[in-house]
BALUMVO-905495 format. One record per residue (C-alpha): x negated, z, y negated. Coordinates in steps of 0.25 Angstrom, whole numbers, plus 5000, padded with zeros to 4 digits. Example, Ala and Ser with C-alpha at 12.3 -4.5 7.8 and 13.67 -1.06 7.14 Angstrom:
BEGIN
+------+------+------+
!   c1 !   c3 !   c2 !
+------+------+------+
! 4951 ! 5031 ! 5018 !
! 4945 ! 5029 ! 5004 !
+------+------+------+
END
This chain:
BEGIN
+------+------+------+
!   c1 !   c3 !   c2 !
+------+------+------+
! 5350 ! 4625 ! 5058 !
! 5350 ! 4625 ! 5044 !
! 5346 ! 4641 ! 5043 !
! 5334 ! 4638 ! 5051 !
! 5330 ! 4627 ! 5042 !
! 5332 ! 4635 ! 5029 !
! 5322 ! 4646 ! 5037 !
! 5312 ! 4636 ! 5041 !
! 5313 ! 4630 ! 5025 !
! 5313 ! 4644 ! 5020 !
! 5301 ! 4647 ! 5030 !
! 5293 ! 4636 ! 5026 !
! 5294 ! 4638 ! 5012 !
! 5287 ! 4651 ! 5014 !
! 5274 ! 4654 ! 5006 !
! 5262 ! 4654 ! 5015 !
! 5255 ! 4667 ! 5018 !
! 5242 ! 4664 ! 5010 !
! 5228 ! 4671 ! 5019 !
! 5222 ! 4680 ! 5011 !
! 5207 ! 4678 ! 5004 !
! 5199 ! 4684 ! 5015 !
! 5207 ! 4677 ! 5026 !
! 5204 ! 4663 ! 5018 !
! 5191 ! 4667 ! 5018 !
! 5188 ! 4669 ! 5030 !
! 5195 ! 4657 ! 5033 !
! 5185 ! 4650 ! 5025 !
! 5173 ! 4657 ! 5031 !
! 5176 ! 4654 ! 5045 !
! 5179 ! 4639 ! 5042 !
! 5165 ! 4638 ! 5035 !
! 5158 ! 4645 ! 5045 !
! 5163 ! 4634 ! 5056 !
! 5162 ! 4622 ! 5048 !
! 5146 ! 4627 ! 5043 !
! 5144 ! 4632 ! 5060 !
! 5149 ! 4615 ! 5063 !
! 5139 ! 4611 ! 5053 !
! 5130 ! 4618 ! 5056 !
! 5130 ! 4615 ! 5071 !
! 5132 ! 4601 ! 5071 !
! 5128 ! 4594 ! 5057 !
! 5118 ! 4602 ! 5048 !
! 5111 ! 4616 ! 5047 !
! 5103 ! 4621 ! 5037 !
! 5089 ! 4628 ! 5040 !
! 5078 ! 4634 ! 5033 !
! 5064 ! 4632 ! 5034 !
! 5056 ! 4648 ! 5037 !
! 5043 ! 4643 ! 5040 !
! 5032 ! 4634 ! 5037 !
! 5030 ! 4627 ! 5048 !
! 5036 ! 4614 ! 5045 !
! 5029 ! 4613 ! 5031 !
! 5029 ! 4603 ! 5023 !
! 5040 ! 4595 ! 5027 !
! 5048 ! 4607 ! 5027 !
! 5045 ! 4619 ! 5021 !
! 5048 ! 4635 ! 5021 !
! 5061 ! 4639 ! 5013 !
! 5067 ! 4625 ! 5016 !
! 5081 ! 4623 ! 5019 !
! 5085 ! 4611 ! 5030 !
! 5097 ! 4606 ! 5033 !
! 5096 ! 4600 ! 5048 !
! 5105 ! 4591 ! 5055 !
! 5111 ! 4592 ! 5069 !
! 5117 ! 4579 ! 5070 !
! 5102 ! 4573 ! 5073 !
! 5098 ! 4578 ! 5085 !
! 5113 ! 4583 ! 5089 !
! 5120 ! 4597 ! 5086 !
! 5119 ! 4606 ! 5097 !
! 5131 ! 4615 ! 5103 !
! 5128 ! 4630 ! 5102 !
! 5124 ! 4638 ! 5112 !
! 5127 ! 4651 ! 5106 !
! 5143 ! 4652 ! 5104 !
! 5143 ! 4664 ! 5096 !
! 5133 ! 4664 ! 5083 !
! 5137 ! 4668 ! 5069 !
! 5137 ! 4655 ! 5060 !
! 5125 ! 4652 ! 5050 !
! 5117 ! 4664 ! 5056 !
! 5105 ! 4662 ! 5066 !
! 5101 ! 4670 ! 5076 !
! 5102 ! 4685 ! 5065 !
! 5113 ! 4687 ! 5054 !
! 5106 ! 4685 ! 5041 !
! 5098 ! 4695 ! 5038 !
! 5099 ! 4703 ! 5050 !
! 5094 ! 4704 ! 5067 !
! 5109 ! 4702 ! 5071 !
! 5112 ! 4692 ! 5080 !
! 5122 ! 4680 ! 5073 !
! 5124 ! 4676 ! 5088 !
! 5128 ! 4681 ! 5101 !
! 5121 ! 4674 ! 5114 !
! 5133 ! 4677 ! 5123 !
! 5139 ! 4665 ! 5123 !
! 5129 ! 4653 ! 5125 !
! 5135 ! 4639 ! 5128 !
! 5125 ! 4627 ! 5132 !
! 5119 ! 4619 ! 5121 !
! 5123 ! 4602 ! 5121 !
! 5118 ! 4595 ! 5109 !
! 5128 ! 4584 ! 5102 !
! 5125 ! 4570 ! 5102 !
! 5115 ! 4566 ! 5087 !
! 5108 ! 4556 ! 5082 !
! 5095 ! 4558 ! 5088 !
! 5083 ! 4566 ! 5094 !
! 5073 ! 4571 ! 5086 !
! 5060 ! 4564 ! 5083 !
! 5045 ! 4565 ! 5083 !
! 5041 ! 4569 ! 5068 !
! 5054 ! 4576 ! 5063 !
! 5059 ! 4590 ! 5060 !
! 5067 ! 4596 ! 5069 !
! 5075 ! 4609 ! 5068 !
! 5077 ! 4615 ! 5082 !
! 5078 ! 4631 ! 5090 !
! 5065 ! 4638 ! 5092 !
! 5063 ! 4636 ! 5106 !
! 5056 ! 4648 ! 5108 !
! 5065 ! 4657 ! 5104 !
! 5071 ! 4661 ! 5117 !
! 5062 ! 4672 ! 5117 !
! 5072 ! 4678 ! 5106 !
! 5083 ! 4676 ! 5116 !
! 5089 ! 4666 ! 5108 !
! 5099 ! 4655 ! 5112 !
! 5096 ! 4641 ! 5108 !
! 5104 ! 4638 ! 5097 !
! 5099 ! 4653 ! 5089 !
! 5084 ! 4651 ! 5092 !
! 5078 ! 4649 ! 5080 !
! 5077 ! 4636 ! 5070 !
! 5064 ! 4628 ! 5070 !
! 5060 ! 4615 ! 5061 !
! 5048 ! 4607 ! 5066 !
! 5045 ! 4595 ! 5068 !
! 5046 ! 4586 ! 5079 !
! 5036 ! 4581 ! 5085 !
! 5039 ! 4577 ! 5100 !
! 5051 ! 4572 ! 5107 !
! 5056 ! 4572 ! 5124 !
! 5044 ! 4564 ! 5130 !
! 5035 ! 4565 ! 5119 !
! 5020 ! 4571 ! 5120 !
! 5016 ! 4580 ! 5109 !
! 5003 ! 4583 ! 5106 !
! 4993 ! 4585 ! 5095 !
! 4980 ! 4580 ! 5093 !
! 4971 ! 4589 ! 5080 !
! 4985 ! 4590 ! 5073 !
! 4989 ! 4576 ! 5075 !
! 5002 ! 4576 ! 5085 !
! 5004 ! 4565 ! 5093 !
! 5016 ! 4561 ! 5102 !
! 5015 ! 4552 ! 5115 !
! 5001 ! 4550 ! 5109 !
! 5003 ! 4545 ! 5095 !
! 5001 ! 4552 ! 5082 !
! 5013 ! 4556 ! 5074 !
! 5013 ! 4555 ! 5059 !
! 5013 ! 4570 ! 5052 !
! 5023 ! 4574 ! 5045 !
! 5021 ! 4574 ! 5030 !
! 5015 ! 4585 ! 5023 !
! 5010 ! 4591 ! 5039 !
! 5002 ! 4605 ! 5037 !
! 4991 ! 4610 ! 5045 !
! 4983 ! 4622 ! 5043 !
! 4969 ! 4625 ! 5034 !
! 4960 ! 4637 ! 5032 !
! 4958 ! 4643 ! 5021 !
! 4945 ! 4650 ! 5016 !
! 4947 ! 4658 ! 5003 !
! 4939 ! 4670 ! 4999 !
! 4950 ! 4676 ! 4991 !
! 4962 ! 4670 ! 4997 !
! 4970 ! 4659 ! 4989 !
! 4981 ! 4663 ! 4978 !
! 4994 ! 4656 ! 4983 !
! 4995 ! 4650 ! 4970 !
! 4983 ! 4640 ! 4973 !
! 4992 ! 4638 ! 4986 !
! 5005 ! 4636 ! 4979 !
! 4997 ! 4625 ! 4970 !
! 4993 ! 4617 ! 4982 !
! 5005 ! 4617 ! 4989 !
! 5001 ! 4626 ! 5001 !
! 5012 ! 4637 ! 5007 !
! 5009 ! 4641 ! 5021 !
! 4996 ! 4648 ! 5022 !
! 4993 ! 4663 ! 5028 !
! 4993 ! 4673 ! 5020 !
! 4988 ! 4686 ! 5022 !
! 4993 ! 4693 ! 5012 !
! 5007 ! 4689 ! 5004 !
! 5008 ! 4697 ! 4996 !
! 4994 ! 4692 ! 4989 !
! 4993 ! 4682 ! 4979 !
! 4983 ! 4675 ! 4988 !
! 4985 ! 4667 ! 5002 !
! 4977 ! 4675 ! 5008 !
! 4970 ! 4690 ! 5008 !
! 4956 ! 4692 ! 5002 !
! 4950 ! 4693 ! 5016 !
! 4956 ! 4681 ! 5025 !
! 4961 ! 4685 ! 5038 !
! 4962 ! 4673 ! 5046 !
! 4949 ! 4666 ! 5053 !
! 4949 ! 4650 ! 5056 !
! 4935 ! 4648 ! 5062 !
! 4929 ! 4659 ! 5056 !
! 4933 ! 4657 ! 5042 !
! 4941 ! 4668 ! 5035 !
! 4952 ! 4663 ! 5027 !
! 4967 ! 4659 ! 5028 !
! 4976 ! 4647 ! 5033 !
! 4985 ! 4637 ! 5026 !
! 4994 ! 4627 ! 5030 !
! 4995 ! 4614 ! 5022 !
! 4990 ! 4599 ! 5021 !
! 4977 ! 4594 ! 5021 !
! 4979 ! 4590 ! 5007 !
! 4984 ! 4604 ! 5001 !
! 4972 ! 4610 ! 5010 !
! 4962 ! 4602 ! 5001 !
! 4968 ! 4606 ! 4987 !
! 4968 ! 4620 ! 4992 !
! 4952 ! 4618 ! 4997 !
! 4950 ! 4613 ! 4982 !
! 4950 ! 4627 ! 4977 !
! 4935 ! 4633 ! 4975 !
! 4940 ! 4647 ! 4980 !
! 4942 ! 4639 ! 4994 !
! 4931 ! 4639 ! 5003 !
! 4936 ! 4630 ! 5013 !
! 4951 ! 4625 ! 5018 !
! 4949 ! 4620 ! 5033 !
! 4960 ! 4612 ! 5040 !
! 4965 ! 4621 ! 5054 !
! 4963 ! 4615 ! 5069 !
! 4967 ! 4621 ! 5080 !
! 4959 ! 4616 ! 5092 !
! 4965 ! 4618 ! 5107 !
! 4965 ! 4630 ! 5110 !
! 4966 ! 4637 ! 5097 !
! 4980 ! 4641 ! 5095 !
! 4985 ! 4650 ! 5107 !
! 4999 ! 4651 ! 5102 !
! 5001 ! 4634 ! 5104 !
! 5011 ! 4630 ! 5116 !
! 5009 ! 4632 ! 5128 !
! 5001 ! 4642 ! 5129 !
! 4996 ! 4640 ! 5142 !
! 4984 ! 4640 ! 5150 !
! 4978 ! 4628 ! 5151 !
! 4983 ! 4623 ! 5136 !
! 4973 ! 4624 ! 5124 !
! 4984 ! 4616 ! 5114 !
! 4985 ! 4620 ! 5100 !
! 4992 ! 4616 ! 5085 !
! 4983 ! 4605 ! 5084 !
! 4977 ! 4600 ! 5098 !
! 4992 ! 4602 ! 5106 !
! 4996 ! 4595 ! 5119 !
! 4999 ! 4583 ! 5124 !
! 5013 ! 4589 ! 5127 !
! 5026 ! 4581 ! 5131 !
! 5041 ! 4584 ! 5127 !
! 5048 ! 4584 ! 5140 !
! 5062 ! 4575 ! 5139 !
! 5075 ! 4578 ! 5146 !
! 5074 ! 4575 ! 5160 !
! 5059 ! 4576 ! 5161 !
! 5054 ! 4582 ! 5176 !
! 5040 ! 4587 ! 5173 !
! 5031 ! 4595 ! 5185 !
! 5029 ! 4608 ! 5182 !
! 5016 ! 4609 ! 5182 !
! 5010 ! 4623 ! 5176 !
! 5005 ! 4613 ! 5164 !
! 5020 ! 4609 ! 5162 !
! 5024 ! 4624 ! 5165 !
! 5015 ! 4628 ! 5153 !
! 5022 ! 4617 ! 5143 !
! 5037 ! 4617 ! 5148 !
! 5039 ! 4629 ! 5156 !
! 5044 ! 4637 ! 5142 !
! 5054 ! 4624 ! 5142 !
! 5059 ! 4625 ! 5157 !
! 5060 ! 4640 ! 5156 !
! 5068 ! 4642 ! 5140 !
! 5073 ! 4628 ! 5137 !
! 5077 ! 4622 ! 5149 !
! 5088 ! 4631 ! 5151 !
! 5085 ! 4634 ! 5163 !
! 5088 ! 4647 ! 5171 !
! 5079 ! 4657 ! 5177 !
! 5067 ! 4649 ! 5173 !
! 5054 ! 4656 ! 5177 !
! 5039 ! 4652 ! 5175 !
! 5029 ! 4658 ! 5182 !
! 5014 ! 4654 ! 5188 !
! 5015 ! 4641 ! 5182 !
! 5028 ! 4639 ! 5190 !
! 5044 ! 4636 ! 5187 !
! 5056 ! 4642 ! 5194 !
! 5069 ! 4639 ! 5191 !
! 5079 ! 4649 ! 5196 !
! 5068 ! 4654 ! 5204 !
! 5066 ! 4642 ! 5209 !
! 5051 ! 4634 ! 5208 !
! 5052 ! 4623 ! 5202 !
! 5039 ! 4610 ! 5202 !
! 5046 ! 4601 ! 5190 !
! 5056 ! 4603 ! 5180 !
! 5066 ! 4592 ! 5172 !
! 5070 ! 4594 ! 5158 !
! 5083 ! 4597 ! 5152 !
! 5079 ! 4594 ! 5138 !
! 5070 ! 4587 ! 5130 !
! 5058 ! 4593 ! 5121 !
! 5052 ! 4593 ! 5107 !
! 5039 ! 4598 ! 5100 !
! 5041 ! 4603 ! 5086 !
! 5029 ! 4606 ! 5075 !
! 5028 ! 4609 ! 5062 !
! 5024 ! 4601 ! 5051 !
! 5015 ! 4614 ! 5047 !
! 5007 ! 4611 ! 5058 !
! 4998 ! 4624 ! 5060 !
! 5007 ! 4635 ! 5055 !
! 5020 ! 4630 ! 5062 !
! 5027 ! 4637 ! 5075 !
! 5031 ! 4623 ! 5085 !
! 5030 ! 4617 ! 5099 !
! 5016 ! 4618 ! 5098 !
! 5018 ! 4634 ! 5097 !
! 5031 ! 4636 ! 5105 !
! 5031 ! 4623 ! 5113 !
! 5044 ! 4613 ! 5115 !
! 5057 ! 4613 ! 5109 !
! 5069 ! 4609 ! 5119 !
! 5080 ! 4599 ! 5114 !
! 5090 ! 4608 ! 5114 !
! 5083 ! 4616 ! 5103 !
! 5084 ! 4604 ! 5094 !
! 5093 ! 4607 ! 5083 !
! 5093 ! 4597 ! 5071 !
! 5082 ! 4589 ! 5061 !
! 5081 ! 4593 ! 5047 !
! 5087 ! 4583 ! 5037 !
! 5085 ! 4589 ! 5021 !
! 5081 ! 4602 ! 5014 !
! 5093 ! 4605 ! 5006 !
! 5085 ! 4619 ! 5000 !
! 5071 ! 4624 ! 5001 !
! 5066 ! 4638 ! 4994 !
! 5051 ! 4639 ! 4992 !
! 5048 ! 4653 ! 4993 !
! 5033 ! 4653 ! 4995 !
! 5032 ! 4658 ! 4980 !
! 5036 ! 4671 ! 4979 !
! 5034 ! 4673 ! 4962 !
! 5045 ! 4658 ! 4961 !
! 5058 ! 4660 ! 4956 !
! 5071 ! 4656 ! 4965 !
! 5071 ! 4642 ! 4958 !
! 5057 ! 4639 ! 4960 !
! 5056 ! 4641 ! 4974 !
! 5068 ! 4631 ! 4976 !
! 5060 ! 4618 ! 4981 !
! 5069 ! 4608 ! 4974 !
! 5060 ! 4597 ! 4978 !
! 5064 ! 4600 ! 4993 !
! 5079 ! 4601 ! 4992 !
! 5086 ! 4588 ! 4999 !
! 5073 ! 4584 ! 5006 !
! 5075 ! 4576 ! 5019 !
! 5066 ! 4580 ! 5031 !
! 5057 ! 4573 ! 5038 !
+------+------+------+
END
């Protein structure tokens, strides 16, 4: 008895083997990587703004962080993915995923749904083409502007739902044409505050080349994107001929949803259109075919969907009327004609809802290429809340 207690005291007071470096960083590493993947999934991302599509309210180069708890986190449906990489390794065409393990997608209990008039970061629907599953297809930020039930639809650039106007957002871009013998230096552009516009010619000092390529009405010259007001200063210039405000009238813009017979919709004359609700039976008539067949056949996960002559099967079976599994949402951008949405690419499903934006926590302006890395940093932006 007492030899097996001097053994156990003699045992006990033994130093501890002590990891080595590279053990307690790995250690590290992988507790980080699973506390930031938790975060991540269920709290708060962080995302960057590529485009200019959501102008002025938010603007290329910033940095947003977006909450989950809102709307409610979703479960992944793709089990194996490498954390903090989407869709490619940085830098690279690799995969960071593998798609051979999907599990269904549930969505956790939050605080709310999202509302008509706020941003909303979801998964481009489209993106199925790509082969993509649904929690690796691509981020978007627009802004809602129609819920389950809703009718969207938009009157000469005025959007209404359920028939009554809805306030713009502040600082909402549209689109003008320019008409400039000699282009426009960016320098005057700079000045006013103007940033999107076609260029022809980058690596020129001006906006555009000597001879203008793009016709509105049989005008030669170039298009910006901006406010009415920026528009007028711009005008203001005596080597402007003439700034024009841009309206597409039905039937002008072949690329706008559905792209269908018997539809002449466009960015500015689009709809009536309503968001179907979860649980709602339509007939299935070819109209409906043309605004919610794409729906039924890719988001409804549904299997062996097939459209053809204006008809739906269903595991090869006909079907006259259809009930939906999910709600739907229309998304635009503030930069109203140079922005890829629902009017483009047609309805977002529920499931592809993934957070709203609360605050820019960084932003870059890069639109200068001669500014210095501090000059570029738009400190007046850093902490601003979303709306």
């Amino acid at each position: 008895m007492l030899d097996f207690l001097k053994r156990k005291k003699k045992a006990e007071s033994e130093p501890k083997v002590k990891r080595s470096f590279f053990r307690e960083l790995a250690n590290d590493i992988l507790f980080a990587l699973i506390a930031v993947t938790i975060i991540r999934g269920l709290f708060i991302e962080a995302y960057a703004i590529p485009t200019g599509s959501m102008e002025n309210s938010m603007l290329i180069g910033d940095h947003l962080f977006v909450s989950k708890v809102h709307f409610g986190p979703r479960t992944p449906t793709t089990l194996i993915q490498f954390p903090l990489a989407h869709q490619k390794f940085w830098g690279t065409n690799i995969p960071s995923y593998s798609d051979i393990i999907q599990a269904p997608s549930f969505r956790l209990p939050g605080l709310r749904d999202p509302r008509v008039g706020e941003p909303v970061v979801f998964n481009y629907p489209p993106d199925y083409d790509k082969g993509y599953p649904l929690d690796i297809k691509t981020f978007y930020v627009k802004r809602c502007m129609a819920t389950p039930g809703d009718v969207f639809e938009v009157r000469n650039k005025q959007v209404y739902v359920n028939g009554e106007p809805v306030e713009n957002p502040p600082g909402m871009l549209t689109s003008f044409f320019v008409q400039a013998d000699k282009g426009v230096h960016q320098r005057y552009m700079r000045e006013i505050g103007i940033t999107d516009y076609y260029d022809d010619n980058p690596g020129d000092t001006y906006a555009t080349t000597a001879v203008p390529m793009y016709n509105y009405q049989g005008k030669k010259g170039f298009f910006i994107f901006t406010t009415q007001e920026k528009a007028d200063k711009l005008a203001e210039y005596n080597f402007i001929r003439s700034v024009e405000e841009v309206t597409y009238q039905q039937g002008d813009d072949a690329r706008i949803f559905p792209r269908a017979e018997g539809f002449n919709w466009s960015r500015d004359f689009f709809g009536p259109l309503r968001m179907p609700e979860k649980g709602e039976t339509i007939e299935l008539t070819p109209e409906n075919i043309a605004l919610y067949g794409e729906a039924i056949q890719h988001y409804e996960h549904n299997d062996e969907v097939e459209i053809r002559n204006n008809e739906v099967f269903i595991e090869g079976e006909k079907i006259d009327t259809y009930t939906f599994k999910q709600g739907y949402y229309f998304m635009i951008g503030d930069n109203r004609h140079n922005s890829e949405d629902s009017r483009t690419w047609g309805l977002v499903p529920y499931d592809h809802i993934v957070g709203k934006p609360l605050f820019i926590f960084w932003s870059m302006d890069r639109t200068d290429p001669n500014a210095g890395f501090f000059q570029n940093i738009r400190f007046n932006r850093i902490l601003d809340l979303i709306k």
